[in-house]
PyMOL CGO cylinders between C-alpha atoms (Angstrom):
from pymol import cmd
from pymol.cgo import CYLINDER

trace = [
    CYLINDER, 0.00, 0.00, 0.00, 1.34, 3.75, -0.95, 0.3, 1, 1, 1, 1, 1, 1,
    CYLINDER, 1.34, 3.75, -0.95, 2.22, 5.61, 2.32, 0.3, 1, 1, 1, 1, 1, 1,
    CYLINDER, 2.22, 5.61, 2.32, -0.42, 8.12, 3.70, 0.3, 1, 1, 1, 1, 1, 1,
    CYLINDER, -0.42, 8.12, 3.70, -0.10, 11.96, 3.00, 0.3, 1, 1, 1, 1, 1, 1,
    CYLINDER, -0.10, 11.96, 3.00, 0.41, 14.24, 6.19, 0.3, 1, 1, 1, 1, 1, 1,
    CYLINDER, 0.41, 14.24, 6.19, -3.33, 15.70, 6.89, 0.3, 1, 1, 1, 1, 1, 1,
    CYLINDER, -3.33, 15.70, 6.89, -3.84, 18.77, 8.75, 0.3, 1, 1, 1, 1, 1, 1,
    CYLINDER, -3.84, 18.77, 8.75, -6.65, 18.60, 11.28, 0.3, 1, 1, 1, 1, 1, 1,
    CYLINDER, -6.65, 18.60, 11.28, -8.72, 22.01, 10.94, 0.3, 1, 1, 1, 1, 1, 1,
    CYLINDER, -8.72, 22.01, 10.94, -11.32, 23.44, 13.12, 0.3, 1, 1, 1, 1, 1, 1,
    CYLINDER, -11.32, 23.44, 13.12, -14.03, 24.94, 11.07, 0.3, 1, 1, 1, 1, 1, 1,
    CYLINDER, -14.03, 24.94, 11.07, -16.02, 27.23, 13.62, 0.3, 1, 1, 1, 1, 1, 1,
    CYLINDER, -16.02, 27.23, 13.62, -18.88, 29.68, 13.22, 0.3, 1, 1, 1, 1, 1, 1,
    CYLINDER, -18.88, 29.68, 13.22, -18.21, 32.90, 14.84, 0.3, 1, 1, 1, 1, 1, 1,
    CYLINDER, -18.21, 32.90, 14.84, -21.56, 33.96, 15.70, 0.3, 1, 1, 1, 1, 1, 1,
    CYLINDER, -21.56, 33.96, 15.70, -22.48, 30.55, 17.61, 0.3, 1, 1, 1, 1, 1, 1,
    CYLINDER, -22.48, 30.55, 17.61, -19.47, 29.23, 18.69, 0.3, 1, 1, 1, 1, 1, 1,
    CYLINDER, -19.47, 29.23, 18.69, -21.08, 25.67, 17.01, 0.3, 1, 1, 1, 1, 1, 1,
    CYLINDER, -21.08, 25.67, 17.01, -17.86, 24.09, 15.44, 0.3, 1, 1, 1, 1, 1, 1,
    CYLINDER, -17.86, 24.09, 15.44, -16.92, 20.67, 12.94, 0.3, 1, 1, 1, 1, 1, 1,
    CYLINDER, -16.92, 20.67, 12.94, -13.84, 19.11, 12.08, 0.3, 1, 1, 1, 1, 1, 1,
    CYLINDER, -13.84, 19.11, 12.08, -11.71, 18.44, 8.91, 0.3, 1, 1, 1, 1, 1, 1,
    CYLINDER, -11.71, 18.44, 8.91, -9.05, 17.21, 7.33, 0.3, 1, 1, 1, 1, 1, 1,
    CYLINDER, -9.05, 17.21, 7.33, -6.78, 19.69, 4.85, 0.3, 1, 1, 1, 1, 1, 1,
    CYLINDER, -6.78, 19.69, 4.85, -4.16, 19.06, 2.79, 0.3, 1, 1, 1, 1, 1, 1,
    CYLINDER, -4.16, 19.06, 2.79, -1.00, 21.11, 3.19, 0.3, 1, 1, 1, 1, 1, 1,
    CYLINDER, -1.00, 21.11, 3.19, 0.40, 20.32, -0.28, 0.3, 1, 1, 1, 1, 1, 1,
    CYLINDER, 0.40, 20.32, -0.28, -1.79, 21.33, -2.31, 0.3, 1, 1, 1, 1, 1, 1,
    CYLINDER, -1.79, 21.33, -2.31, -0.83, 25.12, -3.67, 0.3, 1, 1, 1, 1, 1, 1,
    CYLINDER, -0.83, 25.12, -3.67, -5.08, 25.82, -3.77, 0.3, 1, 1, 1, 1, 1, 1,
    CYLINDER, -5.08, 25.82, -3.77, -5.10, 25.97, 0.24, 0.3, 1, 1, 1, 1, 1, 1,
    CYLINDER, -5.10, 25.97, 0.24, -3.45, 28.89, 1.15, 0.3, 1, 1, 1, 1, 1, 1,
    CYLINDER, -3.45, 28.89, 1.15, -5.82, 30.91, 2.66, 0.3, 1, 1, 1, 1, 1, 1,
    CYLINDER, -5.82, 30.91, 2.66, -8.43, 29.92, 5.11, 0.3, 1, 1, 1, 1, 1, 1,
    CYLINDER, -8.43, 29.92, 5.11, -10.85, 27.60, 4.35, 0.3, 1, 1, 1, 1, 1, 1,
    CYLINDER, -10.85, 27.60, 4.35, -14.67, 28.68, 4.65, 0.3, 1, 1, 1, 1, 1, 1,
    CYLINDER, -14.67, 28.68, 4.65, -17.32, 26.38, 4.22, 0.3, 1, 1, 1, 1, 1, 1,
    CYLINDER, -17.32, 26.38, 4.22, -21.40, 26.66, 4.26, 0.3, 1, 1, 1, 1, 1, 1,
    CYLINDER, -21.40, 26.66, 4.26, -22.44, 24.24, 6.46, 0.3, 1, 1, 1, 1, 1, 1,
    CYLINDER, -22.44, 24.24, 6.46, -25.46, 23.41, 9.48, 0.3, 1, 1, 1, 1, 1, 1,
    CYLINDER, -25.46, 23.41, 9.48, -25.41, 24.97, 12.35, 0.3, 1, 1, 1, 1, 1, 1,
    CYLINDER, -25.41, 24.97, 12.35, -27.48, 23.13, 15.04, 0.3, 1, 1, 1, 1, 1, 1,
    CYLINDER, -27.48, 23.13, 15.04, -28.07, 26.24, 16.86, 0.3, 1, 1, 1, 1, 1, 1,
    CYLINDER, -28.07, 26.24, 16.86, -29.78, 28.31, 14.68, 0.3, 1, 1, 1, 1, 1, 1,
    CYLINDER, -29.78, 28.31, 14.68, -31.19, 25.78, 12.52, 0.3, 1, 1, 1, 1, 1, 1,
    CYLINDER, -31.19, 25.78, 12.52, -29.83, 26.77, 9.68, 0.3, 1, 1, 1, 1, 1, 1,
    CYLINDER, -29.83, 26.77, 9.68, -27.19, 26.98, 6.54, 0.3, 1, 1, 1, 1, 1, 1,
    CYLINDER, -27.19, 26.98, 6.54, -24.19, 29.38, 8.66, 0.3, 1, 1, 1, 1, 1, 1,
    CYLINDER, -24.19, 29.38, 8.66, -20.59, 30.07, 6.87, 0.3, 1, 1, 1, 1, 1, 1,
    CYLINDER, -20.59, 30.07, 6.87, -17.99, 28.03, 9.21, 0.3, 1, 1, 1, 1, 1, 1,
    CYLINDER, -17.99, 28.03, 9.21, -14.50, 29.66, 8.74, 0.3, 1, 1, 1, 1, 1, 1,
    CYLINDER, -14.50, 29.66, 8.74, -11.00, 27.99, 9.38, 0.3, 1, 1, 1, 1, 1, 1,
    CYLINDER, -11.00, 27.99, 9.38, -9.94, 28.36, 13.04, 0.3, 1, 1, 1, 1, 1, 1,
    CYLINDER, -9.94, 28.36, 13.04, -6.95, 26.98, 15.22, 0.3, 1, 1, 1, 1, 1, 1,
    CYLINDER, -6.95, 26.98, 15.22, -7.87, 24.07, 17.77, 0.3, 1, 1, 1, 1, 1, 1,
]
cmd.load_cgo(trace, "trace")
């Protein structure tokens, strides 16, 4: 089997809330230099909330 890749672990956290989910990011890849933002569910509000890249 080829060797796994070094994964960063990312917290993706929405500010307003505090509600947060984790992922996995890769550090090679030349696309990911900024922070990562995603559009995800936030439990609290019950709705579709933009999650942006935070540290754990």
């Amino acid at each position: 089997m080829a060797k796994k890749g070094v994964k960063m672990l990312v917290k993706l956290r929405n500010p307003e809330t505090g509600t947060f989910y984790t992922t996995y990011r890769n550090p090679k890849s030349p696309n990911t230099t900024e922070k990562l933002s995603f559009r995800k569910y936030d439990k609290k509000t019950r709705k579709h909330e933009i999650f942006v890249e935070n540290k754990i």
